[in-house]
N, CA and C atoms of all chains as a GROMACS GRO file, in nm:
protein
  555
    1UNK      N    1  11.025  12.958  12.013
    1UNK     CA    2  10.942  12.944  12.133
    1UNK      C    3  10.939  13.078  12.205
    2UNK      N    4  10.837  13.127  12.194
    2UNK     CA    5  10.786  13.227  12.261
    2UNK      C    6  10.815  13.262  12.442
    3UNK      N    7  10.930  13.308  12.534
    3UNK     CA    8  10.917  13.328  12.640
    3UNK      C    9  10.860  13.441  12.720
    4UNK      N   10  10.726  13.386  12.810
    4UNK     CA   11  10.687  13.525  12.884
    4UNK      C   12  10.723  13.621  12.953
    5UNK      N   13  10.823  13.669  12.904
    5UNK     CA   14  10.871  13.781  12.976
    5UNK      C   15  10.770  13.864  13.023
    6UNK      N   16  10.642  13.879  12.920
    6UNK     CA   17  10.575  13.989  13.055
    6UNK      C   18  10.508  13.940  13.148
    7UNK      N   19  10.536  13.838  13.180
    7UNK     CA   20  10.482  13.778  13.320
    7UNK      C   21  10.564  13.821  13.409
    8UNK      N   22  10.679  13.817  13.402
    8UNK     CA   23  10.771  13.891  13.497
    8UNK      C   24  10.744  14.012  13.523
    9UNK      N   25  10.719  14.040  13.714
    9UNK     CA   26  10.663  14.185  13.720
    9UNK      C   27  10.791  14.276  13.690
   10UNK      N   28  10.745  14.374  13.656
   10UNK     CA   29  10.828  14.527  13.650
   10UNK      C   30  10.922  14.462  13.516
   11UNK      N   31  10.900  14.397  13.445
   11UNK     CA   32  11.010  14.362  13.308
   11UNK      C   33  10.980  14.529  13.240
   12UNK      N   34  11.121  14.536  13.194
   12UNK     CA   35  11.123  14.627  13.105
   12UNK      C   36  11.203  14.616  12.980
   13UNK      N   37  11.239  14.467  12.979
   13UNK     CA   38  11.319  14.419  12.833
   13UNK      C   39  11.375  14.314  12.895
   14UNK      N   40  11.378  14.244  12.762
   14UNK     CA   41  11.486  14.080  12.754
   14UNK      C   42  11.572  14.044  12.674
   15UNK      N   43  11.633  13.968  12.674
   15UNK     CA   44  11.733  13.914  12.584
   15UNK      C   45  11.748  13.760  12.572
   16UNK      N   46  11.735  13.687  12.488
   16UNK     CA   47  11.766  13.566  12.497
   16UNK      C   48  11.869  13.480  12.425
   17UNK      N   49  11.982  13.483  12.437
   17UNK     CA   50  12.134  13.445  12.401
   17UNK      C   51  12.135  13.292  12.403
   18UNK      N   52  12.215  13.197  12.276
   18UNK     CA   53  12.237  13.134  12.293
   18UNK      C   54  12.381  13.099  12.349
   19UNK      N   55  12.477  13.000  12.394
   19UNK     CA   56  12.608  12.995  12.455
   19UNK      C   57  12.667  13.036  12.438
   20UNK      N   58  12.694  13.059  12.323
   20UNK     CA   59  12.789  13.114  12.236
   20UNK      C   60  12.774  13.288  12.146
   21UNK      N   61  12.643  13.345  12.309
   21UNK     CA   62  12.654  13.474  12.266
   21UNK      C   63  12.530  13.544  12.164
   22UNK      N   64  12.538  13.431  12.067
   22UNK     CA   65  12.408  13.491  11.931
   22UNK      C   66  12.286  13.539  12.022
   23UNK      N   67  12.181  13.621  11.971
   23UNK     CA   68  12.047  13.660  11.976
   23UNK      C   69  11.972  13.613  11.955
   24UNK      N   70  11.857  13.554  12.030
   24UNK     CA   71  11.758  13.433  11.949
   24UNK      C   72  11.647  13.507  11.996
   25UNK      N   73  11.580  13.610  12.085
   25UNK     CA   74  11.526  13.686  12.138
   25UNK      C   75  11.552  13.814  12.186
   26UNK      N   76  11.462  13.926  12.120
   26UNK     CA   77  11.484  14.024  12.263
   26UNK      C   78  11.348  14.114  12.266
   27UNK      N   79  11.350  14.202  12.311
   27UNK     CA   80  11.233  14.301  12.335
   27UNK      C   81  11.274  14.382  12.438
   28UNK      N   82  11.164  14.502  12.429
   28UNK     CA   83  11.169  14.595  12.478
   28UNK      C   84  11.291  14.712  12.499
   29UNK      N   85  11.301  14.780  12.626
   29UNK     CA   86  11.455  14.854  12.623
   29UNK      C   87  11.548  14.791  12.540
   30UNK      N   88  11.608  14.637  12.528
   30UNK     CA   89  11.664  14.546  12.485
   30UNK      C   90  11.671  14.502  12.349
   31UNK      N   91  11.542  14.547  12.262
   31UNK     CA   92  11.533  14.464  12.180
   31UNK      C   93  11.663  14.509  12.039
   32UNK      N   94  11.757  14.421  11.984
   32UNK     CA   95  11.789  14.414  11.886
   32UNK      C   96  11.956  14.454  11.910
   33UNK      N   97  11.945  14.493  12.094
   33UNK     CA   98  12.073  14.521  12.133
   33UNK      C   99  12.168  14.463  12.146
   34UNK      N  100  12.234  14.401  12.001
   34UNK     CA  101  12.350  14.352  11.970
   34UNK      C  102  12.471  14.370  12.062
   35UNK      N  103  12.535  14.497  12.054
   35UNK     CA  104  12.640  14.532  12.151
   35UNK      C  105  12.620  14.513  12.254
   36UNK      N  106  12.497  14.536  12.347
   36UNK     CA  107  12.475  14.526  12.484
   36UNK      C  108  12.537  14.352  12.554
   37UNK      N  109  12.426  14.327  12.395
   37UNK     CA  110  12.457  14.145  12.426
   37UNK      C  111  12.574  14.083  12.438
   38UNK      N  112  12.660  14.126  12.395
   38UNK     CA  113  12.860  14.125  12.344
   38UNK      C  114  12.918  14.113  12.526
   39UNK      N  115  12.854  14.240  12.565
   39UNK     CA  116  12.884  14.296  12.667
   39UNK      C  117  12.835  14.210  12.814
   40UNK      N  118  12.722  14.189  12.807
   40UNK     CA  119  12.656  14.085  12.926
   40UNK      C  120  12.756  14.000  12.852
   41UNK      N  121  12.779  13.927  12.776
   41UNK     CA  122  12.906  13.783  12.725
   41UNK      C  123  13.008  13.817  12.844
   42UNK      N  124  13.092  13.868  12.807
   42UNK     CA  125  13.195  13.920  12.872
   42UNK      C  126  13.202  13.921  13.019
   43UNK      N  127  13.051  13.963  13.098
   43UNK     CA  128  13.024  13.981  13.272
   43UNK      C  129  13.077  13.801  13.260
   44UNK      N  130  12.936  13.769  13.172
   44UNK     CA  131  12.897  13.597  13.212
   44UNK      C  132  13.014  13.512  13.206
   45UNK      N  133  13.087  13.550  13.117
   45UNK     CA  134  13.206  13.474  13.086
   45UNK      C  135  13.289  13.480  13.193
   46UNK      N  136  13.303  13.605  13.288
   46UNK     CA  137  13.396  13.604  13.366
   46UNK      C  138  13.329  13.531  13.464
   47UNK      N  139  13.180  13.546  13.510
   47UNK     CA  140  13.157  13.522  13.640
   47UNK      C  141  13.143  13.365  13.651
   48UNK      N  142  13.150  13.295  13.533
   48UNK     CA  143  13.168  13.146  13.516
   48UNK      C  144  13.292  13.112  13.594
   49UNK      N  145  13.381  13.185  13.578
   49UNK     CA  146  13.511  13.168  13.628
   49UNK      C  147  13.543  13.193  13.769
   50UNK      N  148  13.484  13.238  13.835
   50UNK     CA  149  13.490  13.284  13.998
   50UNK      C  150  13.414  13.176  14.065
   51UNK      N  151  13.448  13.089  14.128
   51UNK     CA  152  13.456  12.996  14.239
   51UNK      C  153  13.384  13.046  14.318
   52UNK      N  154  13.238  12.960  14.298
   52UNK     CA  155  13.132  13.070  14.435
   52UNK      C  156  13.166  12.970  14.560
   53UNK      N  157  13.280  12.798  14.541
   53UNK     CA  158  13.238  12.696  14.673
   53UNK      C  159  13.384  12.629  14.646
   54UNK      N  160  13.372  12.576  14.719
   54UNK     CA  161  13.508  12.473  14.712
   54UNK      C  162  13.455  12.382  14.596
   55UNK      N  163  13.332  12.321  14.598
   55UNK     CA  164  13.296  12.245  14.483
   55UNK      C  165  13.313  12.350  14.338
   56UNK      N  166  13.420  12.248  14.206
   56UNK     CA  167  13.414  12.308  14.103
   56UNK      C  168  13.320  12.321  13.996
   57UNK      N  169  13.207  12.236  14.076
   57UNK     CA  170  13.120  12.255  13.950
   57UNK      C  171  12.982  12.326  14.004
   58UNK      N  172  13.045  12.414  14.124
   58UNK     CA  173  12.915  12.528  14.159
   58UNK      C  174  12.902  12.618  14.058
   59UNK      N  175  12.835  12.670  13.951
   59UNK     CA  176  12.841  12.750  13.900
   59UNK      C  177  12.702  12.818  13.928
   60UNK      N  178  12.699  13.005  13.896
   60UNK     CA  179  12.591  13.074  13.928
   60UNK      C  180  12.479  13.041  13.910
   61UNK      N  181  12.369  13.068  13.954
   61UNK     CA  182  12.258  13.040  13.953
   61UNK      C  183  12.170  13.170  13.901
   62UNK      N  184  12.180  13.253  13.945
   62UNK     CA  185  12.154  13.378  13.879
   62UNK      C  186  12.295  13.517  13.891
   63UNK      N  187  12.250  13.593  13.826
   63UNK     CA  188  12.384  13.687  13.819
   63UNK      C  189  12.264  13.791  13.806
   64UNK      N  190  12.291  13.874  13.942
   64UNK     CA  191  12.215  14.065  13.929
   64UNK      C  192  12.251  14.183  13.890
   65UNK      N  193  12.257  14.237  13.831
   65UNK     CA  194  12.355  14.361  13.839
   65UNK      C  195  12.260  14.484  13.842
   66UNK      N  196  12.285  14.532  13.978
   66UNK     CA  197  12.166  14.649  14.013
   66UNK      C  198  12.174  14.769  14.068
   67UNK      N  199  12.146  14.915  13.961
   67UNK     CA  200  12.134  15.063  14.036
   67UNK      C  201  12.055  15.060  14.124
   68UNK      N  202  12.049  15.204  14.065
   68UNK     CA  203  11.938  15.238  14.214
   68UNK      C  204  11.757  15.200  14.111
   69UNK      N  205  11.739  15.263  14.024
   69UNK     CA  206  11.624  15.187  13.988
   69UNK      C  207  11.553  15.091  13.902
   70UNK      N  208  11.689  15.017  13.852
   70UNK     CA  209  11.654  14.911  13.770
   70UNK      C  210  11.741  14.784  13.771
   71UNK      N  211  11.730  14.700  13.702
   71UNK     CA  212  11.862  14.581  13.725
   71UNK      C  213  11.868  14.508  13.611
   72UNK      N  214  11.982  14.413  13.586
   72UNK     CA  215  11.954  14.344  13.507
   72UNK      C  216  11.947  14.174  13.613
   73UNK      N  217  11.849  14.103  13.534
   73UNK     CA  218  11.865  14.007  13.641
   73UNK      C  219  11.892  13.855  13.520
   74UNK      N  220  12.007  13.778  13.518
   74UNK     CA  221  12.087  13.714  13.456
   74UNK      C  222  12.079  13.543  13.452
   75UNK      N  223  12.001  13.459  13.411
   75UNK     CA  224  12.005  13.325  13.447
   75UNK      C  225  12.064  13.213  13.326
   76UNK      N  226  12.136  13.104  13.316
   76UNK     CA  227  12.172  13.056  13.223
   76UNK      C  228  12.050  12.896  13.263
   77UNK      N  229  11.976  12.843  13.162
   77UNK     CA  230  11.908  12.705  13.138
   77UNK      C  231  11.921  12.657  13.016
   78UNK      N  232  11.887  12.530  13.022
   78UNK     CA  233  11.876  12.437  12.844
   78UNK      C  234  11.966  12.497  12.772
   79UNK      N  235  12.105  12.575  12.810
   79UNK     CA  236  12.231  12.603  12.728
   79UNK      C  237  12.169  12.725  12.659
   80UNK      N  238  12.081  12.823  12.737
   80UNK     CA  239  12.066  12.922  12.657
   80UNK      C  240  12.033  13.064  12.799
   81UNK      N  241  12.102  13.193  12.736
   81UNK     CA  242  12.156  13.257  12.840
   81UNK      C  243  12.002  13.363  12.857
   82UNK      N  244  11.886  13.384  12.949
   82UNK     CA  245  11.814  13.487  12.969
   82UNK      C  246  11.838  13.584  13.016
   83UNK      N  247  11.853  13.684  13.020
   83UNK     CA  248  11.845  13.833  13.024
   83UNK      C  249  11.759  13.930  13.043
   84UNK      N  250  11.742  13.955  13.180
   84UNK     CA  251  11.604  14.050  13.181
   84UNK      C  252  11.622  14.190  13.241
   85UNK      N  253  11.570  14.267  13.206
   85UNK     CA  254  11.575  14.423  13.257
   85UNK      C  255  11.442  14.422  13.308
   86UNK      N  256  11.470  14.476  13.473
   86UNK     CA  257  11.347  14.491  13.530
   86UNK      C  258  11.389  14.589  13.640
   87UNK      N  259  11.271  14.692  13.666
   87UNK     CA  260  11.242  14.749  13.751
   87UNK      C  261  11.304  14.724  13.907
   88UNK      N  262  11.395  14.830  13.950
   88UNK     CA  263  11.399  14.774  14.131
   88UNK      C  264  11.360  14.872  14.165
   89UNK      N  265  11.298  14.801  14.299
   89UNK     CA  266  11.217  14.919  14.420
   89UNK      C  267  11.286  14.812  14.528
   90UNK      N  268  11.388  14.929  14.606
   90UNK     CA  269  11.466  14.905  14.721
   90UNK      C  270  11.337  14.850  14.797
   91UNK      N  271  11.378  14.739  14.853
   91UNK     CA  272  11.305  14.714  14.965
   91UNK      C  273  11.268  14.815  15.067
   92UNK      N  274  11.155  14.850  15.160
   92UNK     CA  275  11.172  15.019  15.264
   92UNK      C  276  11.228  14.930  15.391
   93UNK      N  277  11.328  15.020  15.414
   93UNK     CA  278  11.352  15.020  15.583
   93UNK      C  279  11.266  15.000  15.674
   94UNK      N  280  11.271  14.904  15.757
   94UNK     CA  281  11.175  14.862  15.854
   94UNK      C  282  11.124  14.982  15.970
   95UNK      N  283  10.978  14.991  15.934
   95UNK     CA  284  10.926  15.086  16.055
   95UNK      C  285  10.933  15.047  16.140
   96UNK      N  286  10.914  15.148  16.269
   96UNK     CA  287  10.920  15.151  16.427
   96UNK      C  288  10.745  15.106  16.422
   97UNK      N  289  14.000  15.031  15.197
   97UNK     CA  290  13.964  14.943  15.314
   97UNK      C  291  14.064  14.890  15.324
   98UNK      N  292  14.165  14.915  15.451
   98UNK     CA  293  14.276  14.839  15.520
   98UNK      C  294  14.227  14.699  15.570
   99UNK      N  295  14.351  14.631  15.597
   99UNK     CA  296  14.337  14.483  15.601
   99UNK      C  297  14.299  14.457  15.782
  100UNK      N  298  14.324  14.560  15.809
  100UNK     CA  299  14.293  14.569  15.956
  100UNK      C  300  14.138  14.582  15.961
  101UNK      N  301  14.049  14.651  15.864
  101UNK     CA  302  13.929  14.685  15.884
  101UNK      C  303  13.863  14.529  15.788
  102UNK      N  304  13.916  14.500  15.689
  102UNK     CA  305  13.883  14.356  15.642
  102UNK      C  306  13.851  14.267  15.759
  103UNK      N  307  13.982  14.278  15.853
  103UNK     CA  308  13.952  14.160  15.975
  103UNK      C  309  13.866  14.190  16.052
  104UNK      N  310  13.878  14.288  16.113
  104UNK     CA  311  13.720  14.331  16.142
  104UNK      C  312  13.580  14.288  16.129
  105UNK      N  313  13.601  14.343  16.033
  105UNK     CA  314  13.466  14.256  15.873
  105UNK      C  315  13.413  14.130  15.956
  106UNK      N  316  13.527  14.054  15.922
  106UNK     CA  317  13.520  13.874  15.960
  106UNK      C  318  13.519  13.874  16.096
  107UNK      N  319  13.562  13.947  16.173
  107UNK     CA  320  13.616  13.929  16.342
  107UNK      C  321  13.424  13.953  16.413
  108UNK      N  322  13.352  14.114  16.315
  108UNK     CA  323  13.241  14.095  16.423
  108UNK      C  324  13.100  13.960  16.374
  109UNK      N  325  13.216  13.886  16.282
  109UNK     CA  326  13.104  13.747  16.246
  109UNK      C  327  12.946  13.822  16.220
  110UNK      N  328  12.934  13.888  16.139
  110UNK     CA  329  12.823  13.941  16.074
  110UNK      C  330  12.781  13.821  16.014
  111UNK      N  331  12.669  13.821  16.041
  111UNK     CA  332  12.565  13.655  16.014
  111UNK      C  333  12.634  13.624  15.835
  112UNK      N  334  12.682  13.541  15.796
  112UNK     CA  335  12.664  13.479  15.680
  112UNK      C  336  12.823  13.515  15.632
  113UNK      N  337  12.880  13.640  15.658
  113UNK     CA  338  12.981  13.696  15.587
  113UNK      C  339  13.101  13.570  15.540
  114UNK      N  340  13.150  13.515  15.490
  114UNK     CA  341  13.243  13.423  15.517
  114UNK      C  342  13.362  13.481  15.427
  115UNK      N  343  13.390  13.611  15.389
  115UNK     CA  344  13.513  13.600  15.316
  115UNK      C  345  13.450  13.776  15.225
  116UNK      N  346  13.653  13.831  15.212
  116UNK     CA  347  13.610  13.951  15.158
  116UNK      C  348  13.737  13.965  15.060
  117UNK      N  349  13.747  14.013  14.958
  117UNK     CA  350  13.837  14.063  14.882
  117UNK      C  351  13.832  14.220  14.844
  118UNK      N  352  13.952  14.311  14.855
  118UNK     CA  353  13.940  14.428  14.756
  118UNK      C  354  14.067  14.408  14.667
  119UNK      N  355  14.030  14.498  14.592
  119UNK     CA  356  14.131  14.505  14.456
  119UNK      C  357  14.136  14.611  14.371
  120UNK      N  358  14.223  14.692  14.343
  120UNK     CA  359  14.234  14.832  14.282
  120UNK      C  360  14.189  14.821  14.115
  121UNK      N  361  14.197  14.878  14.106
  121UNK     CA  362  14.087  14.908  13.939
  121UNK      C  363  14.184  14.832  13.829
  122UNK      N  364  14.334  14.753  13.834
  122UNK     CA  365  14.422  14.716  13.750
  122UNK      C  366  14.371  14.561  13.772
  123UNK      N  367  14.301  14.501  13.918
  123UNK     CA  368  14.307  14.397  13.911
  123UNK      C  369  14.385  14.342  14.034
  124UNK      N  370  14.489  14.412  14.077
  124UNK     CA  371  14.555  14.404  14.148
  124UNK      C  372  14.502  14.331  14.304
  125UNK      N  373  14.527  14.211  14.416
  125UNK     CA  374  14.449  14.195  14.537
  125UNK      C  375  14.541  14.313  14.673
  126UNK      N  376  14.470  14.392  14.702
  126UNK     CA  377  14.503  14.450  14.789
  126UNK      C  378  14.475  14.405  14.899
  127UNK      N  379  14.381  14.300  14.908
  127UNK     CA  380  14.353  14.177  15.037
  127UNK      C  381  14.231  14.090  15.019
  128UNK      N  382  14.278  13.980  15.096
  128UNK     CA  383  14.150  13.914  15.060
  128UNK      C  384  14.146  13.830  15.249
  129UNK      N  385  14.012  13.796  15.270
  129UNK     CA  386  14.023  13.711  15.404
  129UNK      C  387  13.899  13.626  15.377
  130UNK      N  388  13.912  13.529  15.444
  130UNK     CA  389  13.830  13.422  15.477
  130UNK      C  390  13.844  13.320  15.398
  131UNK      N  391  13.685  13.288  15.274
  131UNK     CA  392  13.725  13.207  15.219
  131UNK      C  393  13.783  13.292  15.020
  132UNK      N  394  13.774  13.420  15.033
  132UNK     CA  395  13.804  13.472  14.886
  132UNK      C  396  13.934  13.451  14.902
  133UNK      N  397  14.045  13.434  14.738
  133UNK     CA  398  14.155  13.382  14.714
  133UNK      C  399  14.233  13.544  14.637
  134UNK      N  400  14.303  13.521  14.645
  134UNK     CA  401  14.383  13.627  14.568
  134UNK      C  402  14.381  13.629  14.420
  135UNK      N  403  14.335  13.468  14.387
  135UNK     CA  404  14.339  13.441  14.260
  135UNK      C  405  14.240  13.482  14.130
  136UNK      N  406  14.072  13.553  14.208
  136UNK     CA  407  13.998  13.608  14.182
  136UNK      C  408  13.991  13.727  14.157
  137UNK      N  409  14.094  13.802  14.229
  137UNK     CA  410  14.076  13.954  14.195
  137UNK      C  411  14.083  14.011  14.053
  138UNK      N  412  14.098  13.940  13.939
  138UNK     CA  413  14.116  14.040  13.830
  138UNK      C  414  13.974  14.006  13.771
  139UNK      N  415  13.891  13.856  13.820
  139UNK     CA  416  13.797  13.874  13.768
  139UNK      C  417  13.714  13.967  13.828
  140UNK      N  418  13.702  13.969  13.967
  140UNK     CA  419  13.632  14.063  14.066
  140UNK      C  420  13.646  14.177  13.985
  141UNK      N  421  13.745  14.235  13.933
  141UNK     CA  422  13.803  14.348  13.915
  141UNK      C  423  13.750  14.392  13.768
  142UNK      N  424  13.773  14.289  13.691
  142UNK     CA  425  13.680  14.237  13.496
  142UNK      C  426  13.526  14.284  13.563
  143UNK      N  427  13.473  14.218  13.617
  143UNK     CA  428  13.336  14.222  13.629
  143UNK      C  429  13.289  14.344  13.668
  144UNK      N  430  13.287  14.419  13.787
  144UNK     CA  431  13.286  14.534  13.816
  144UNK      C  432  13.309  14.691  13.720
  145UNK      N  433  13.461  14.624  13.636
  145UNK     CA  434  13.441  14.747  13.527
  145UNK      C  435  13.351  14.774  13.450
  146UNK      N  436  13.330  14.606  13.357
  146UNK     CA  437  13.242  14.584  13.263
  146UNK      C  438  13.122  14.603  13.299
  147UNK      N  439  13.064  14.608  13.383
  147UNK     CA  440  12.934  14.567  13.452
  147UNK      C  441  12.898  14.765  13.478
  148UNK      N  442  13.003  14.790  13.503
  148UNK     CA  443  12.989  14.984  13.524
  148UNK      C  444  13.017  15.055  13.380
  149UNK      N  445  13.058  14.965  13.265
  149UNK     CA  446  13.042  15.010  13.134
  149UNK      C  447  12.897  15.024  13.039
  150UNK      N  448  12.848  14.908  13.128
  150UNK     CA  449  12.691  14.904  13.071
  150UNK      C  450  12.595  15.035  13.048
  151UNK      N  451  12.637  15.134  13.168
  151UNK     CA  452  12.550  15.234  13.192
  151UNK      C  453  12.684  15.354  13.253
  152UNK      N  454  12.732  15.374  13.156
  152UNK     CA  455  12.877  15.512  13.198
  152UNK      C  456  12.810  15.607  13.250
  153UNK      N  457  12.713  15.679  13.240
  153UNK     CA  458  12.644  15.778  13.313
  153UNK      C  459  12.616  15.770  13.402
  154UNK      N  460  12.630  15.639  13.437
  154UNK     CA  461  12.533  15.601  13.610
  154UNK      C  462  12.669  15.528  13.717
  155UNK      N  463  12.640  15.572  13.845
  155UNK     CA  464  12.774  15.554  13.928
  155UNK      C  465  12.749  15.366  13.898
  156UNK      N  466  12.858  15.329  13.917
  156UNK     CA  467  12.853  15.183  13.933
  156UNK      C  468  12.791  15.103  14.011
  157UNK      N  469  12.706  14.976  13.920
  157UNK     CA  470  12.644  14.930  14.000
  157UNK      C  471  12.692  14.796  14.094
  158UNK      N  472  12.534  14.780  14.192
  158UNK     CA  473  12.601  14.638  14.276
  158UNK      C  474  12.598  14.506  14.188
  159UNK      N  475  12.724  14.446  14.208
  159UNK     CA  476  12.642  14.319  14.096
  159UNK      C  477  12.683  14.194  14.230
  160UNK      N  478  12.591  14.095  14.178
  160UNK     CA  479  12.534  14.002  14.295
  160UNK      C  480  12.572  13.856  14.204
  161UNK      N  481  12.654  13.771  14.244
  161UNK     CA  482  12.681  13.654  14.160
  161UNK      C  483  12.621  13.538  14.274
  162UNK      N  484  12.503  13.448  14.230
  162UNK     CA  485  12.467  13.377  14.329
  162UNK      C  486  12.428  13.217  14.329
  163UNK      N  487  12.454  13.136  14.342
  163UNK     CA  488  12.486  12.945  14.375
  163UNK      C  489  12.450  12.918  14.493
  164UNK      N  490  12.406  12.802  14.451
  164UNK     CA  491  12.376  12.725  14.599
  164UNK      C  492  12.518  12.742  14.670
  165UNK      N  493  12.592  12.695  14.660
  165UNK     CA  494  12.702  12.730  14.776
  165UNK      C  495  12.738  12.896  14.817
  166UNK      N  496  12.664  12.954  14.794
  166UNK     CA  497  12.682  13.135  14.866
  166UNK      C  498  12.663  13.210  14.715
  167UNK      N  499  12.721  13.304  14.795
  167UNK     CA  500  12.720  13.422  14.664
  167UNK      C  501  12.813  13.529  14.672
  168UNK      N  502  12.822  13.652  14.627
  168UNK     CA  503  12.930  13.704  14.596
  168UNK      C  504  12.829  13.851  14.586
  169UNK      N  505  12.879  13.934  14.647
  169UNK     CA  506  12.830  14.071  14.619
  169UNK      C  507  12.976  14.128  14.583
  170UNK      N  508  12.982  14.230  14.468
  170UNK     CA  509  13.073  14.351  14.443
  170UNK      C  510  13.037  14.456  14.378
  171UNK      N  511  13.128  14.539  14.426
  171UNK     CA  512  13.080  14.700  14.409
  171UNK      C  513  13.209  14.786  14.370
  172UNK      N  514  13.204  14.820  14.282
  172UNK     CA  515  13.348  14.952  14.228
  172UNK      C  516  13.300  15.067  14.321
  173UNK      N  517  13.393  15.121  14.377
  173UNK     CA  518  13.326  15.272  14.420
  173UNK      C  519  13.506  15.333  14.422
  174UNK      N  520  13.500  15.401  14.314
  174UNK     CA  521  13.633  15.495  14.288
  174UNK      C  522  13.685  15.422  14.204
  175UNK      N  523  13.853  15.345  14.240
  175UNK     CA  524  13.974  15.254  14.220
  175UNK      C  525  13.962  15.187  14.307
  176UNK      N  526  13.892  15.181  14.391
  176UNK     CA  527  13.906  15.035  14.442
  176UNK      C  528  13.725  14.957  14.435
  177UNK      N  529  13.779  14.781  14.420
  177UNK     CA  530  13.638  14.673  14.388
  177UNK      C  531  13.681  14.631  14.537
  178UNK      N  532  13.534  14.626  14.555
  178UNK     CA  533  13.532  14.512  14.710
  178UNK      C  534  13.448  14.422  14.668
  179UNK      N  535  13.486  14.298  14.708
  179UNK     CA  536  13.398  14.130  14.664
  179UNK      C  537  13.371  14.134  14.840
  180UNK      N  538  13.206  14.107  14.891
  180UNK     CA  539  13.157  14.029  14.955
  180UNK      C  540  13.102  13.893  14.966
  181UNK      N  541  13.171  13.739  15.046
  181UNK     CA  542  13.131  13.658  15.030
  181UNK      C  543  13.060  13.616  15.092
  182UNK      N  544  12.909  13.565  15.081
  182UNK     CA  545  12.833  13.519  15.180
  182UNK      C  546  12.828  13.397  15.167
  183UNK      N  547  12.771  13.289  15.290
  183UNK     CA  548  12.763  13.175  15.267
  183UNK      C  549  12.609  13.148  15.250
  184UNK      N  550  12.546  13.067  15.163
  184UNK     CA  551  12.435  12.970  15.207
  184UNK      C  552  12.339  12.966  15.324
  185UNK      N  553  12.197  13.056  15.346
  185UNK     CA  554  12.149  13.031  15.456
  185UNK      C  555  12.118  12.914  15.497
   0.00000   0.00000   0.00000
């Protein structure tokens, strides 16, 4: 199944992981990036583990991880992990 | 960041803040207040490395962990990770 990643503005690559890590998708910057994928495992795995509530079955909803001009932006559904590299543009400081 | 400036943090009730942890680059909690636990710091500490391994050329980035019940901002900058906890608008 085909996911639109380029519907997502500013995408510049994806990844699509099943639970247990494997590659079932990727493209762009991303595509075929085995190791990278190893590596997001490892964030996800931990951040499963950090208690965002007193409730134990809060788990993340999205996971960001962001420089100054790009990010990765991180969601887990239907037991399969998405992965997207996209473009950031800092919000501007509010004019006078 | 001293534990004096942590309380701070929490004391000027900055809209949402509910809780802060730092922790030195081993993992170690050098403090935590509000609602963060001491018991988190090595992941705080896991995540932040790994997450600044992705891209070694580039200073470390912010990473943002986020749930309906709040979220979690952290940032490596040197040897020491700081976890920001926000609550739920």
């Amino acid at each position: 199944m085909a996911v639109p990643f380029d519907r997502i503005p500013d995408s510049l690559g994806y990844l699509v992981l099943t639970e247990d890590g494997a590659v079932v998708n990727s493209g762009g910057d991303l595509e075929n990036k085995e190791d990278v994928a190893n590596q997001f495992m490892n964030i996800i795995q931990t951040a499963l583990r950090i208690p965002l509530s007193s409730s134990k079955k809060d788990k993340f909803k999205k996971l960001s991880i962001v420089w100054d001009n790009f990010m990765y932006v991180i969601t887990i559904s239907a037991h399969k992990i998405y992965i997207c590299k996209r473009r950031f543009i800092p919000p501007d400081a509010a004019m006078a | 960041m001293s534990t004096k400036e942590m309380d701070a943090l929490l004391r000027f009730r900055l809209p949402g803040i509910a809780g802060v942890i730092c922790t030195d680059e081993h993992g170690l909690c050098l403090g935590a207040k509000g609602v963060a636990t001491r018991e988190t710091s090595g992941h705080i500490a896991n995540i932040a490395e790994s997450a600044a391994r992705l891209n070694p050329n580039l200073p470390p980035p912010v990473i943002a962990i986020e749930s309906e019940g709040g979220s979690i901002l952290i940032k490596k900058e040197g040897t020491i990770t700081m976890g920001i906890y926000k609550s739920p608008n």
